[in-house]
Steps between C-alpha positions, in 0.01 A plus 500: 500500500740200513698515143550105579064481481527743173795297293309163570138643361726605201663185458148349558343694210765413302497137567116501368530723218491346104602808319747792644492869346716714618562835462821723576351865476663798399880413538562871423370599843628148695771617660593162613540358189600878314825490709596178338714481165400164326744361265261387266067460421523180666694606818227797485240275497591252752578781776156641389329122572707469843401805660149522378424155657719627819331842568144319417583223742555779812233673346176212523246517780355175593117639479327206329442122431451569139811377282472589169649267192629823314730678797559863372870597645479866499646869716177748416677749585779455284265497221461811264202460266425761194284756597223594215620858522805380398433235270584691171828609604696143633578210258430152635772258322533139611708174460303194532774181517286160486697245701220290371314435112175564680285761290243620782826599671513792318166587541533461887813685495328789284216536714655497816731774411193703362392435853823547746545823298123627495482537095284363227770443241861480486711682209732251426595119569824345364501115553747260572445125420596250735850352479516227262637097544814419394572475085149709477493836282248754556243495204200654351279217664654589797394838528146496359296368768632765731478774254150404422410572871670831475307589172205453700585688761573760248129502358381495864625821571734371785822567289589792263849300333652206547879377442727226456836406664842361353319423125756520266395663126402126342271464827338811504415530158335200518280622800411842338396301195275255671374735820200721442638720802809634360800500780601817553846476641747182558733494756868399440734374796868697445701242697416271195543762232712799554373687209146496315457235221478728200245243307325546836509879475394549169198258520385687839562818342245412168247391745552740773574200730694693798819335601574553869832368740435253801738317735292235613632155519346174322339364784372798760481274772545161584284275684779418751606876558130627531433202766815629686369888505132317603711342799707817638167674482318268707730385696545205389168360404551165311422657159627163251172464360441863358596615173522808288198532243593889389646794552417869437722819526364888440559824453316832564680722217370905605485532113593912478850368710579208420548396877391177684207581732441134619659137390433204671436136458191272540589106521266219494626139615266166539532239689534142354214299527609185705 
C-alpha cells in the first residue's frame, strides 16, 4: 500500500477529529523510545507524543468513511494491560497533571486509564493543579473542586488513595482539615527544596501523610512544545488550533520487587472551537 495514501487518511482523521487521546504503551518494552535518555519528564514526554503520532501515522489503513470526533492515537501492541491473575501482585500508581481547571477531566482521565490498562480501580492518584497566572498563589479554593472529584472517585471504588503535589505544611493542613478523603501522600519537588521542610515532616508524620521526591517541572508541557511534538509526528499537520486538556503518567509497581512492569502516558488534547 502507498504510505503517501496511508499518511493522508491519517492526516484526514486528524483534521476531523474534536478530542485526541493518545496513548504511548509500555515504554519499558519500546525499544525505540527505551534507547533514548531524556533529560527531563518533559523531554520524556514530548519524544513519547512525537513518535506515537509518527508510528500511528505509518500504521492507519484507510478502510472507512467513518471519522470519528474522539480520534484514539494508539500502538496495541505496545500496550500491556493487567492480567486478573496478576492483579494482586502489581501496584497501579498514577500522576494526573490538569493543564486545564476542568473537573470531569479527571474523571475522563481516571476512567480511561481503568480502561487502557484493563482494571476496575487504580491504587493511587497524586494530582497536580494547573499552573497558575501571574501574582496567583495556590489556595485551599483552589484545590477543592478537584479534590472533591477525587473523593468521589474514591467512594466509587475507582481509586484506593489519592495525593497532592508541591503543598507546603500551611496548604496541606488546610486540605486534610477540610477533605473527607484524607490525602495520603504529598509530593515535594527537590530542585525547589533540597532537604524536607521539617514543619512539613512532622505534620505528615502525625497524620501518616507520606512524603515522596519528584522532579517534575511547574508546567509539564506547554501548549507550544506539545503542538511542535503533534507536528514532527504528523508530519507536519497544521496543529495551531489544538491544545493540551491533561496529562496522565503510570506505573506498574510488581509489589514483592519493587520493579517497574509497565509506565506509560495517556494524553488528551481538544481542539478549539472556531
Amino acid at each position: 500500500m502507498d504510505p503517501q495514501n496511508i499518511t493522508s487518511e491519517a492526516k484526514m482523521l486528524l483534521n476531523h477529529a474534536k478530542i485526541l487521546r493518545l496513548h504511548t504503551g509500555n515504554l519499558v518494552n519500546r525499544s525505540r523510545l527505551k534507547k533514548k535518555c531524556p533529560g527531563s519528564p518533559s523531554e520524556e514526554l514530548r519524544d513519547c507524543i512525537q513518535a506515537t503520532l509518527s508510528d500511528w501515522m505509518s500504521a492507519t489503513k484507510p478502510s472507512s468513511k467513518d471519522f470519528p470526533d474522539t480520534l484514539d492515537c494508539s500502538i496495541p501492541q505496545a500496550t500491556d494491560v493487567v492480567t486478573p491473575e496478576e492483579r494482586e501482585e502489581v501496584r497501579v500508581s498514577v500522576k494526573l497533571f490538569l493543564c486545564e481547571a476542568v473537573q470531569s477531566s479527571i474523571r475522563d482521565a481516571v476512567g480511561l486509564a481503568c480502561q487502557t490498562l484493563a482494571v476496575s480501580q487504580l491504587d493511587s492518584v497524586i494530582i497536580a493543579s494547573p499552573g497558575l497566572l501571574e501574582g496567583d498563589s495556590q489556595s485551599l479554593a483552589h484545590l477543592q473542586p478537584a479534590w472533591e472529584e477525587l473523593e468521589a472517585l474514591v467512594r466509587n471504588q475507582r481509586i484506593a488513595a489519592i495525593g497532592t503535589s508541591d503543598l507546603d505544611k500551611d496548604l496541606l493542613e488546610q486540605l486534610y482539615n477540610w477533605a473527607q478523603v484524607k490525602p495520603s501522600s504529598n509530593q515535594v519537588n527537590l530542585a525547589s527544596c533540597c532537604v524536607m521542610p521539617p514543619d512539613l515532616t512532622a505534620f505528615a508524620k502525625e497524620f501518616d501523610i507520606q512524603l515522596l521526591t519528584h522532579n517534575d517541572p511547574k508546567e509539564l508541557m506547554s501548549a507550544a512544545t506539545f503542538q511542535e511534538a503533534v507536528q514532527e509526528g504528523t508530519q507536519d499537520l497544521n496543529v495551531s488550533d489544538w491544545r493540551l486538556e491533561w496529562v496522565l503518567r503510570y506505573s506498574i509497581i510488581v509489589k514483592s520487587r519493587g520493579i517497574i512492569k509497565s509506565k506509560g502516558y495517556l494524553v488528551s488534547a481538544r481542539k478549539a472551537s472556531p
